[in-house]
C-alpha positions as a LaTeX table, in Angstrom:
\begin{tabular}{lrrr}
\hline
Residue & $x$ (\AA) & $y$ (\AA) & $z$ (\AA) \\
\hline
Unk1 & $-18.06$ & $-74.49$ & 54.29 \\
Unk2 & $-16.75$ & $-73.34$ & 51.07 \\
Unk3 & $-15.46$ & $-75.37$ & 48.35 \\
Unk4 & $-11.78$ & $-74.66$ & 48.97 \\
Unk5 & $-11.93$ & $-75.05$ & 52.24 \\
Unk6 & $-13.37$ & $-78.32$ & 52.15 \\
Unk7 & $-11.01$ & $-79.60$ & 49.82 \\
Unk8 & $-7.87$ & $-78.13$ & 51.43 \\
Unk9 & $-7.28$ & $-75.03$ & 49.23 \\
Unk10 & $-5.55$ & $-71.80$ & 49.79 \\
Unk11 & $-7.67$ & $-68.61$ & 48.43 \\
Unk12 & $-6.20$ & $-66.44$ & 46.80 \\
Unk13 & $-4.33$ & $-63.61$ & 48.63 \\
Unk14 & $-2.93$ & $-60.11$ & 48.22 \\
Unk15 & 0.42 & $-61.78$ & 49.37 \\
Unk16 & 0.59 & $-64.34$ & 45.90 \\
Unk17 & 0.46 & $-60.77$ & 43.43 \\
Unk18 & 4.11 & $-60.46$ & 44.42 \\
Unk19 & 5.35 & $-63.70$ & 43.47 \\
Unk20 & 6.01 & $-65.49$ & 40.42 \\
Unk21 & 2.81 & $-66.32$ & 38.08 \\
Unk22 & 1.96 & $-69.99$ & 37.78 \\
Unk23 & 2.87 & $-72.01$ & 34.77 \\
Unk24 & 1.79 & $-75.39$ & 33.33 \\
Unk25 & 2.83 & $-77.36$ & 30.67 \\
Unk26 & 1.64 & $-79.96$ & 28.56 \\
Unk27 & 2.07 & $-81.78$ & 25.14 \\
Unk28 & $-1.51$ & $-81.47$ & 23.04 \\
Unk29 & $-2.16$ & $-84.97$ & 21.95 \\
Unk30 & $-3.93$ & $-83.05$ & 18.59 \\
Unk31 & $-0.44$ & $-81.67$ & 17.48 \\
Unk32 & 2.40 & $-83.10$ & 19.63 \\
Unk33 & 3.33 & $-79.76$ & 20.18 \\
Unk34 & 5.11 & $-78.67$ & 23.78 \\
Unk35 & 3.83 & $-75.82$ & 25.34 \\
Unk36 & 3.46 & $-73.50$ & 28.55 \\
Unk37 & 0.60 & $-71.94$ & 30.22 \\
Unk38 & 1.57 & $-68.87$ & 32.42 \\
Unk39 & $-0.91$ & $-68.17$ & 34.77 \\
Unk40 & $-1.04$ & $-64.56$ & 36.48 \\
Unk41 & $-3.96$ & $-65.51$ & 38.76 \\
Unk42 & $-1.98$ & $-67.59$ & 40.66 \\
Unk43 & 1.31 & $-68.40$ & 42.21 \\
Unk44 & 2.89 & $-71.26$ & 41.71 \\
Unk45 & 2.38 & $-72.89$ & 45.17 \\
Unk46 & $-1.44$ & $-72.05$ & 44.68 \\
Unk47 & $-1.95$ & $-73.33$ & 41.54 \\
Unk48 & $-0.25$ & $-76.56$ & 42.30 \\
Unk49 & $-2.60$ & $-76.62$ & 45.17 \\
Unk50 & $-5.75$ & $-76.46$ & 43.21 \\
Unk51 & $-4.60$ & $-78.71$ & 40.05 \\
Unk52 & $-3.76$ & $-81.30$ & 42.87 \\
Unk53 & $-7.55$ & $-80.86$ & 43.75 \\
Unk54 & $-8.97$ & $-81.45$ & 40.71 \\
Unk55 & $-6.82$ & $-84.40$ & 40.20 \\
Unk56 & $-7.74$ & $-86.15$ & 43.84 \\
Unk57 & $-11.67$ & $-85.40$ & 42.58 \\
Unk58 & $-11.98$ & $-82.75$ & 45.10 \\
Unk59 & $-13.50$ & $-80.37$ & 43.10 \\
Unk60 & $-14.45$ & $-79.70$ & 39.68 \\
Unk61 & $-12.12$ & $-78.03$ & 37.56 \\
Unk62 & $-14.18$ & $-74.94$ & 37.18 \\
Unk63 & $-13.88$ & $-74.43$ & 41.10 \\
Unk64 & $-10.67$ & $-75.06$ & 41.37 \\
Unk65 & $-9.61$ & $-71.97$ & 39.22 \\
Unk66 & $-13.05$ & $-69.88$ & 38.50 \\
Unk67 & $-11.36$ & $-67.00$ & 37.40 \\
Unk68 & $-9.64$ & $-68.27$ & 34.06 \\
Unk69 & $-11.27$ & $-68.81$ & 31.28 \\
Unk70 & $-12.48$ & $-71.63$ & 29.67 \\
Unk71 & $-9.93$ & $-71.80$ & 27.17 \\
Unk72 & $-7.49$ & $-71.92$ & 29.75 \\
Unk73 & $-9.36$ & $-74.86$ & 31.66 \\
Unk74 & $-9.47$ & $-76.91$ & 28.35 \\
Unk75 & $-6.17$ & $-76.04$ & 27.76 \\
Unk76 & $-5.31$ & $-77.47$ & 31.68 \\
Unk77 & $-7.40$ & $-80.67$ & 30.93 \\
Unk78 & $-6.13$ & $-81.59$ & 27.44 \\
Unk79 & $-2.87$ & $-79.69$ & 26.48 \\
Unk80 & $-5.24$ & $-78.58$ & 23.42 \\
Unk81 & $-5.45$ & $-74.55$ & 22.29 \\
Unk82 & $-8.19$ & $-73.34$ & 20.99 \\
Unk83 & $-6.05$ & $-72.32$ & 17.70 \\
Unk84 & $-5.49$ & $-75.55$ & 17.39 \\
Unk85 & $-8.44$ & $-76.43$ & 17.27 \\
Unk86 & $-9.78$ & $-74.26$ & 14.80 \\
Unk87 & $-6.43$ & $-74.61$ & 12.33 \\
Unk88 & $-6.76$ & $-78.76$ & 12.63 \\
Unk89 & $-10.45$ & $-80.06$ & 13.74 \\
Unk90 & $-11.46$ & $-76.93$ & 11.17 \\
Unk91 & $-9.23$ & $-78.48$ & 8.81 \\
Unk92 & $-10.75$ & $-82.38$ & 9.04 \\
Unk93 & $-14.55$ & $-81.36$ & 8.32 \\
Unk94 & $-15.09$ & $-82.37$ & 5.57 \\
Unk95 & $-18.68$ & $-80.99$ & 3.01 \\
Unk96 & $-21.41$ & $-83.28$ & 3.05 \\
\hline
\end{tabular}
């Protein structure tokens, strides 16, 4: 038994290219700053599906979407870009 199935996932179809891409949003807790997500792997319906997955502990976040890339998971799990990262962690080392 796959991983989706066992947690109650849909896989992706032919049928969710048609639709609307998923989006998710989230405040980073680096910056404060407010921002979206679009996803284009997944409708809306699916992703909701997954993140609710993850979230239960069903599955790791990697199976739950392991298509996107790992920017995009970090960005799911924190609210955090990688630009941010590298314009304010960057920013905070300081030379030894």
């Amino acid at each position: 038994m796959t991983v989706w199935r066992r947690a109650g996932l849909k896989s992706q179809s032919s049928e969710s290219a048609s639709t609307m891409p998923a989006r998710i949003s989230k405040t980073s807790p680096l910056t404060g700053t407010y921002r979206t997500l679009q996803i284009s792997s997944y409708d809306q319906d699916e992703f909701d599906s997954r993140l609710l997955a993850w979230r239960r502990g069903d599955v790791l976040l990697e199976e739950a979407f392991p298509n996107l890339s790992s920017d995009a998971l970090y960005f799911i799990q924190t609210g955090i870009t990688q630009e941010e990262i590298r314009t304010h962690v960057a920013n905070d080392v300081s030379p030894t």
